[in-house]
C-alpha positions in Angstrom: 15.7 -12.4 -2.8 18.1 -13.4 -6.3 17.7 -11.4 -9.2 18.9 -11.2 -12.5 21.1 -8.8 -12.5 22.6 -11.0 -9.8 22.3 -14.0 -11.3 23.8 -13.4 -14.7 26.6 -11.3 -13.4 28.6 -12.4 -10.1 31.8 -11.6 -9.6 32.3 -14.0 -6.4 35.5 -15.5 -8.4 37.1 -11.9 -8.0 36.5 -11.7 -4.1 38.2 -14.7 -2.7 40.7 -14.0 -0.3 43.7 -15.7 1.5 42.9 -15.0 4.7 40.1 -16.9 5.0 37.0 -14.6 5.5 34.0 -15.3 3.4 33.0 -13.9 0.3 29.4 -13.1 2.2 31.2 -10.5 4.3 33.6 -9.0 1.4 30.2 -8.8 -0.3 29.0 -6.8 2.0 31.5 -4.6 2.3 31.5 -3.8 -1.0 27.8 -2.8 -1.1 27.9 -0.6 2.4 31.0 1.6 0.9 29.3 1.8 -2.7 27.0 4.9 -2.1 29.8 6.7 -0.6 31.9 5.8 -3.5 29.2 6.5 -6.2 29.0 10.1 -4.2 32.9 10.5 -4.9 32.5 9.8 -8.5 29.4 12.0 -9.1 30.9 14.9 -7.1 34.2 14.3 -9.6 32.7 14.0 -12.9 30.0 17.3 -11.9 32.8 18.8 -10.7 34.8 18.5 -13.8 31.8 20.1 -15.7 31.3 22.7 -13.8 34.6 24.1 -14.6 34.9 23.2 -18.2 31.6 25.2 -18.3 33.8 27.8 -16.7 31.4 27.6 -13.4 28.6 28.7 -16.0 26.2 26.1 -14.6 24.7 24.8 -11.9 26.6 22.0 -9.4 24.7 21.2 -6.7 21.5 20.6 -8.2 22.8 17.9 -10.8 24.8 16.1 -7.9 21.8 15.5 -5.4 19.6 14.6 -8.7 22.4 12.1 -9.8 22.7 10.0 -6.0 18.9 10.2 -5.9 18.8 8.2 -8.8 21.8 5.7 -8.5 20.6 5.1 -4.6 17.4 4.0 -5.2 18.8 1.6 -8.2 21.1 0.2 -5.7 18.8 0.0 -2.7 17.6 -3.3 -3.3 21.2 -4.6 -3.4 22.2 -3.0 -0.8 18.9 -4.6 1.6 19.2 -7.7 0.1 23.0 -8.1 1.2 22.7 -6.8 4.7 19.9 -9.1 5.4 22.1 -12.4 3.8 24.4 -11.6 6.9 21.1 -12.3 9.4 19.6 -15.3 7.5 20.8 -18.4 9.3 19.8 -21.8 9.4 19.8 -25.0 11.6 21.3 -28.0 10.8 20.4 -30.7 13.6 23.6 -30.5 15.6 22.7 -27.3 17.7 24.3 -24.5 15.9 23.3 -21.7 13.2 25.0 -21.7 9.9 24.6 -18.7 8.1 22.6 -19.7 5.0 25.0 -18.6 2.0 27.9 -19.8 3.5 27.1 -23.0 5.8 30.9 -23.1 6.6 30.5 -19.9 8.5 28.5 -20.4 12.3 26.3 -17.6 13.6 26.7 -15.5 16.4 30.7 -16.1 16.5 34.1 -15.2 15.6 33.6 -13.4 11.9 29.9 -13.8 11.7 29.8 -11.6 14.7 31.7 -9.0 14.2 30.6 -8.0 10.8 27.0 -8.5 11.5 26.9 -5.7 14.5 29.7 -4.0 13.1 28.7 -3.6 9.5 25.5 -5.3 8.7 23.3 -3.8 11.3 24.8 -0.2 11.1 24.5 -0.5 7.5 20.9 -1.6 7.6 19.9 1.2 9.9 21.6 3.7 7.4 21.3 2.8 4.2 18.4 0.7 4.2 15.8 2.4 6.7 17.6 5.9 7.1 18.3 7.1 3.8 14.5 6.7 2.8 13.0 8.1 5.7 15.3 11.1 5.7 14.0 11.5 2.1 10.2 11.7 2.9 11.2 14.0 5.5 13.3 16.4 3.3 9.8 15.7 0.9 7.6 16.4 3.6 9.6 19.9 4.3 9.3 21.3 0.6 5.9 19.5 0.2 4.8 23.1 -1.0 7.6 23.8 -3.5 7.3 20.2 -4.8 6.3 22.4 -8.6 9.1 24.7 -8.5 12.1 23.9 -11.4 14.1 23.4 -8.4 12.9 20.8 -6.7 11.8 18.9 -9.4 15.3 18.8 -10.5 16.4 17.1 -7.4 14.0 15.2 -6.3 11.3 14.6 -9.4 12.9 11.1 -9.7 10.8 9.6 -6.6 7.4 11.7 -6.8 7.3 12.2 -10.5 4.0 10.6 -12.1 1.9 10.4 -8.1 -0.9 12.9 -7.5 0.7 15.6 -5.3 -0.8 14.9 -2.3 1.2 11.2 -2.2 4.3 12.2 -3.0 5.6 10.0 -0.7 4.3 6.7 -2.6 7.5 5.5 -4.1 9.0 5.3 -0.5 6.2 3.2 0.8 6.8 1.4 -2.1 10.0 0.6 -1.1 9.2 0.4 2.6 6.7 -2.8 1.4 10.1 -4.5 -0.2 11.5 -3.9 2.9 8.8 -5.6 5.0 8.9 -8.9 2.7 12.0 -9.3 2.7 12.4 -9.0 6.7 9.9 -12.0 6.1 12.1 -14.1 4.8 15.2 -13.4 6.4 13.6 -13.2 10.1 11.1 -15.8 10.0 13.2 -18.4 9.4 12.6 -20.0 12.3 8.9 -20.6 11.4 7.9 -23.1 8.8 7.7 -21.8 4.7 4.4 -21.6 4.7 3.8 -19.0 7.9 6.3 -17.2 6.2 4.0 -16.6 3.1 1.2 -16.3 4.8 2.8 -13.3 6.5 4.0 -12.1 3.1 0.0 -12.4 1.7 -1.1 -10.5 4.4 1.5 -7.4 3.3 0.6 -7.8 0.1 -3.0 -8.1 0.3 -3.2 -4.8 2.3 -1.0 -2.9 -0.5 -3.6 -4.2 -2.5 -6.0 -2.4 -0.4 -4.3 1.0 -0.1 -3.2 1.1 -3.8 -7.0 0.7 -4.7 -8.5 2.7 -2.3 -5.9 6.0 -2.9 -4.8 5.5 -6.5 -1.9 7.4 -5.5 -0.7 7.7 -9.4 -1.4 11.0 -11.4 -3.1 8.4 -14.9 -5.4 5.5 -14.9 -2.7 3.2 -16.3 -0.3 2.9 -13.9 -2.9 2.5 -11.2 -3.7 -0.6 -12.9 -0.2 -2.1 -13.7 0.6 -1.1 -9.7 -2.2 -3.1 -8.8 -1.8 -5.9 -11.4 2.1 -6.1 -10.0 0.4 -7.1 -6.2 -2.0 -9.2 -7.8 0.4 -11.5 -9.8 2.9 -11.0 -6.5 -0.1 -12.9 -4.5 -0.8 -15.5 -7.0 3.0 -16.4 -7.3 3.3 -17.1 -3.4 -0.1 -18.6 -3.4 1.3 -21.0 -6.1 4.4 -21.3 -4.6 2.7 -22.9 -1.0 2.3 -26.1 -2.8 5.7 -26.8 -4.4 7.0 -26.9 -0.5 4.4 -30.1 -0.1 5.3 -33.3 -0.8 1.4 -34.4 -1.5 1.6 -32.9 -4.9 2.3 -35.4 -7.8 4.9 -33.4 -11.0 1.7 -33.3 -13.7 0.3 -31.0 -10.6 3.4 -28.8 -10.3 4.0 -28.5 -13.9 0.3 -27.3 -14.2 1.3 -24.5 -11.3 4.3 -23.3 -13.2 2.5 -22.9 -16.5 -0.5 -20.9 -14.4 2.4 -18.5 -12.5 4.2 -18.5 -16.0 1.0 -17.2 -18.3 0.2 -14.5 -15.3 3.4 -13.3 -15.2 3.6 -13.4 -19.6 0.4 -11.4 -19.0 1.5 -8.6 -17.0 4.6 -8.5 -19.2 2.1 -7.8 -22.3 0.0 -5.4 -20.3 3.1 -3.4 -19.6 4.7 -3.6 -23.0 0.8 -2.6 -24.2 0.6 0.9 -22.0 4.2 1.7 -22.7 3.8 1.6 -26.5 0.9 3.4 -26.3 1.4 7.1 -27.7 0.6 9.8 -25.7 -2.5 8.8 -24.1 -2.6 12.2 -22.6 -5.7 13.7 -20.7 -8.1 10.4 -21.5 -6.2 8.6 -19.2 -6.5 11.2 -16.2 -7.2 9.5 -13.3 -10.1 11.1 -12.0 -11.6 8.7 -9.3 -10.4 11.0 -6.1 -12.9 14.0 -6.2 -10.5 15.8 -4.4 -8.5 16.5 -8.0 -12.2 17.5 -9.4 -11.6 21.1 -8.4 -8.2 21.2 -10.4 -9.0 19.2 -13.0 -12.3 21.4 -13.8 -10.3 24.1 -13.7 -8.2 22.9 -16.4 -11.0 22.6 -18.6 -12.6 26.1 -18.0 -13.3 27.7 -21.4 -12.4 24.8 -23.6 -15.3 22.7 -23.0 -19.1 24.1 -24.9 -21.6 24.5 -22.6 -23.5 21.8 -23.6 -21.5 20.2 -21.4 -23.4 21.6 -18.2 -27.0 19.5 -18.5 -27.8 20.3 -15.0 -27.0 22.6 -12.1 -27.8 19.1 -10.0 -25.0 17.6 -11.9 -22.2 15.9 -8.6 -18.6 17.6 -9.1 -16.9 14.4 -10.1 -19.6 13.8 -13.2 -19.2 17.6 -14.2 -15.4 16.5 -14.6 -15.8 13.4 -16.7 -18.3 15.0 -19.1 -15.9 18.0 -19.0 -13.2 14.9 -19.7 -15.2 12.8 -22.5 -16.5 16.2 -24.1 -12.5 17.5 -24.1 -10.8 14.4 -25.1 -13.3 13.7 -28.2 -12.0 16.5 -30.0 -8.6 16.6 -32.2 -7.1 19.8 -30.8 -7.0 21.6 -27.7 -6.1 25.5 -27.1 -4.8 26.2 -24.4 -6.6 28.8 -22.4 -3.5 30.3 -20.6 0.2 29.8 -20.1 -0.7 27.5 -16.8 -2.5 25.4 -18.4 0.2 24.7 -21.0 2.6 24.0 -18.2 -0.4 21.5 -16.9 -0.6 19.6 -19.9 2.9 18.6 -20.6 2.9 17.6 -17.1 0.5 15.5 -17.2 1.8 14.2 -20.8 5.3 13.8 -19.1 3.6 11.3 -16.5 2.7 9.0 -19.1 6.5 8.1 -19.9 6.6 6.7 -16.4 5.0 3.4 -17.4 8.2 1.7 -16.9 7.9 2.5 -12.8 5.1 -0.5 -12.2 8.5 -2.8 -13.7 10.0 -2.2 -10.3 7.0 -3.0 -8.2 6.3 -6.1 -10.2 9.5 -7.8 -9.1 10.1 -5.9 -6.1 9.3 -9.5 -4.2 13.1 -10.3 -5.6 14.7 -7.4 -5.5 14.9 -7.1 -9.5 17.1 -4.5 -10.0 16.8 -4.4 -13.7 13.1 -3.5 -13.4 14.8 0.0 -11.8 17.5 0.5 -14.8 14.3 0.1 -17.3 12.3 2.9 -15.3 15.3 5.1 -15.5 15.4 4.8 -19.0 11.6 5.4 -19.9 11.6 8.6 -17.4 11.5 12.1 -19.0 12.9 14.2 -15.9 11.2 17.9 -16.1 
C-alpha cells in the first residue's frame, strides 16, 4: 500500500512525541483532520477573491470544485492510513502487534482507543461516505450533468465517461478500496489467498471495463484495461517471490518480465498523451446505444454515398458516417450544438492522464492523481 509520494517524502522525524504515543496514530490524525482543514483554506483563499473581485464572481461554485479535486488526490492517503491502524500481525507469543509499529499490541490501551475512536469513524466517513454521497448527489443531477453549472463542480469525476456511467470514476475508487481491505483484512490467511482474492477483483474489472467501455474515446478504454491487465500480471508474478522453491536466476527473470510490462504501459501512456488531438477518429463507438447521438452528429456533413444500403445495421451506418467524416481535412459545423459537441469530445482527449491513477491504484500512487490533475482541461 507505499507509494512514492510516500516514500520519497516522510516527515515521521517531525511527529515524534514525548509522551509516548506512536507516530502510526499522530499519522492518522493528521490525515482524518486534513479535508476539514483543506476546506478552511479553500473557503479562505475563495473568500479573499470574492471580495477583491468586489463580490463580482461567483463563490460557491469554485469552492465545491476545489475540495472535489483535492479530496479525491488525498483519498488514497487517507484509506491507506486508516487501514495501517487495522493491519496486525502475530508473532508466536499470542498477541497482535500492529504491523508498522510492532511495539504497539492490538486491541489494547492506545491501539484501542484510536482504532474505534478515530480510525473506524474515519473510515466510514472519509473513505466509504464521502464517495457514496457523491454518486448520490451525481445520481440526483444525472439530468443537468451538461449544464455550465454542474460541470463546474463536479466535471472533475465524470469528465471524459459516456454519460450514462458517470459514476465510473467512483467504482474506480470503490475497486482500490476492495484490494486494499485485501491486504489489510486477510492477514490472517496465507500471501497467496490473499492474491488470489485480489485476482479475482481484478479479473472481474477486467470484465466490466470491457464489456461497458464506460470512457467517451477508444484510447482510454484501452489504457483502463491495459492498467488491470499489467495489475494481474504483477500479482501473478509476485505469487512466486513468496516461495522458497524458486532459485535468484528465476526471480531475476520475473522482475525483468513485471519491469518490461510495466515500461510498456508507461510508453503506451506517454504514446496517447502526445498524440494531438485525435478528435472524432478515436470515438468510441462500440455501444450502439451512442449510435443515435453520434449519427446525429454527423447529419448533413457526411455525402450520401455514405448510405449503400437501407439494410445497412445502425452501428455500421455510424462507422461509415465515422471513416467517411474523419478522412476529410475540415469539418463545418452544421449548427451551434454540434460545435459545443465537438470541443467536448476534443476536451475528452486531454484526459489521458486519468488511466495513470488506475494503473497504480494497487499502491495507492498518489502521484498518478497530481499528473491527471494537470493534463485535465476542466469545461
Amino acid at each position: 500500500l507505499g507509494s512514492v509520494s510516500q516514500q520519497i517524502f516522510s516527515f515521521d522525524c517531525f511527529l515524534q512525541t514525548e509522551d509516548g504515543m506512536s507516530i502510526v496514530y499522530s499519522r492518522l490524525i493528521i490525515l482524518n483532520l486534513l479535508p476539514v482543514l483543506l476546506l478552511l483554506v479553500s473557503a479562505a483563499v475563495w473568500a479573499c477573491i470574492w471580495l477583491y473581485k468586489k463580490k463580482a464572481c461567483e463563490y460557491k461554485t469554485p469552492l465545491i470544485s476545489t475540495m472535489v479535486v483535492l479530496y479525491f488526490l488525498i483519498h488514497p492517503s487517507i484509506m491507506r492510513q486508516n487501514f495501517v491502524v487495522f493491519s496486525c500481525r502475530s508473532l508466536g507469543d499470542g498477541n497482535t502487534y500492529l504491523d508498522p509499529d510492532l511495539s504497539q499490541k492490538c486491541w489494547e490501551d492506545q491501539h484501542l482507543k484510536w482504532a474505534l475512536l478515530l480510525a473506524l469513524p474515519g473510515f466510514l466517513i472519509w473513505v466509504v461516505g464521502v464517495p457514496l454521497a457523491t454518486v448520490y448527489v451525481l445520481y440526483r443531477r444525472s439530468t443537468e450533468l451538461e449544464t455550465s453549472e454542474v460541470k463546474a463542480r463536479f466535471g472533475f469525476l465524470y469528465h471524459g465517461f459516456k454519460p450514462q456511467f458517470y459514476y465510473w470514476e467512483i467504482l474506480i475508487v470503490m475497486r482500490k478500496l476492495a484490494i486494499s481491505c485485501t491486504a489489510v483484512f486477510l492477514t490472517v490467511l496465507e500471501r497467496p489467498i490473499q492474491a488470489l482474492v485480489s485476482l479475482a477483483f481484478l479479473m472481474f474489472s477486467y470484465h466490466i471495463q470491457e464489456k461497458w467501455r464506460p470512457y467517451a474515446i477508444r484510447p482510454l478504454n484501452l489504457l483502463e484495461a491495459r492498467s488491470i491487465v499489467i495489475s494481474l500480471v504483477t500479482i501473478y508474478c509476485g505469487m512466486y517471490f513468496v516461495t522458497d522453491e524458486l532459485s535468484n536466476s528465476s526471480k531475476v527473470m520475473l522482475f525483468v518480465l513485471l519491469l518490461l510490462a510495466n515500461l510498456f504501459f508507461a510508453g503506451s501512456l506517454i504514446y496517447y498523451i502526445s498524440r494531438k488531438s485525435p478528435g472524432m477518429k478515436h470515438r468510441d463507438i462500440s455501444d450502439e446505444k451512442d449510435t443515435g447521438r453520434l449519427f446525429k452528429e454527423f447529419q448533413g456533413v457526411a455525402p450520401q454515398s455514405a448510405f449503400r444500403s437501407k439494410k445497412d445495421s445502425p452501428l455500421s451506418l455510424a462507422r461509415k458516417l465515422s471513416a467517411k467524416t474523419t478522412s476529410k481535412k475540415e469539418i463545418h459545423p452544421i449548427s451551434s450544438s454540434h460545435d459545443e459537441e465537438s470541443v467536448r469530445v476534443v476536451n475528452q482527449t486531454s484526459l489521458s492522464g486519468r488511466t495513470a491513477d488506475n494503473a497504480v491504484g494497487l499502491h495507492g500512487n498518489d502521484s498518478a492523481d497530481s499528473s491527471r490533475l494537470g493534463l485535465m482541461q476542466h469545461p
